[in-house]
N, C-alpha and C positions, 0 to 999 in steps of 0.2 A: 545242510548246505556248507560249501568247503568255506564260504565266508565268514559264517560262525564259528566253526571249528578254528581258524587262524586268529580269529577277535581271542576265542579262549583257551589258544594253546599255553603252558608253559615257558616253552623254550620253541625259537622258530631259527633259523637261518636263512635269511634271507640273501633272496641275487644265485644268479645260477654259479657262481663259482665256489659258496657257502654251502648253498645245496645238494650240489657236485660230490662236495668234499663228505659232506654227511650222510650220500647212500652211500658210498665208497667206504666208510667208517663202520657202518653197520647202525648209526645212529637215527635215520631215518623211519619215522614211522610208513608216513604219508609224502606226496611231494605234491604243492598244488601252482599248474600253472596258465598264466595268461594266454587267453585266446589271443590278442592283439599282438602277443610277444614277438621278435623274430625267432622264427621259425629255426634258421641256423644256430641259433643259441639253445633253444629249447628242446632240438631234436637229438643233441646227446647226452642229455639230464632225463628225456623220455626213455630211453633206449637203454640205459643204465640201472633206470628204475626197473623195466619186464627184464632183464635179466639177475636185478638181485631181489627180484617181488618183493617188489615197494610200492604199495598202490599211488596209481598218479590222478588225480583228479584234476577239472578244468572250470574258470569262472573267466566271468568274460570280459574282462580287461584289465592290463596293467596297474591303471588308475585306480580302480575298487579295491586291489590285492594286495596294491602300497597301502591304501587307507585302513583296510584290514590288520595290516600289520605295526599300522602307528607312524607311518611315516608321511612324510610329503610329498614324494616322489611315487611314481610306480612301478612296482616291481615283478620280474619276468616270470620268477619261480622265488616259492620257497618250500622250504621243509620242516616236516612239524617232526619234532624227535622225542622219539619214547622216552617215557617216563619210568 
C-alpha cells in the first residue's frame, strides 16, 4: 500500500511543487497522490509522471498522505526518490 511505502521512504518531497521539481530532475521513484486533491493541481504532476514513467499511485486523502509523511497538515502529492 502507497501508505506504507511513504511511512518508510527515505527521502519524500513533498507538496506538488517539490514533487514537480523531482520527476523533472529524474529523482523520482514513485509519486503518490491524493484522491481528495484538487484536481487542477494534481493533473500536471500526473501527466508529467506518464510522460517521464514515473509510476503514480493513488490513496484516498489529503489527510492520511500528510500523516504518512509526518506532518500536520495534508498533502496533495508527494514523491518518494530513488535511493
Amino acid at each position: 500500500m502507497s501508505y506504507e511505502e511513504v511511512k518508510q521512504a527515505n527521502q519524500l518531497f513533498v507538496g506538488t511543487k517539490q514533487a514537480t521539481r523531482a520527476v523533472q530532475l529524474g529523482k523520482a521513484d514513485k509519486v503518490i497522490i491524493a484522491n481528495d486533491a484538487d484536481p487542477r493541481l494534481t493533473i500536471k504532476v500526473a501527466s508529467l509522471c506518464t510522460k517521464a514513467g514515473v509510476e503514480v499511485d493513488y490513496v484516498e486523502s489529503m489527510k492520511l498522505l500528510g500523516k504518512a509523511c509526518g506532518i500536520e497538515v495534508g498533502a496533495a502529492v508527494v514523491a518518494i526518490v530513488i535511493e
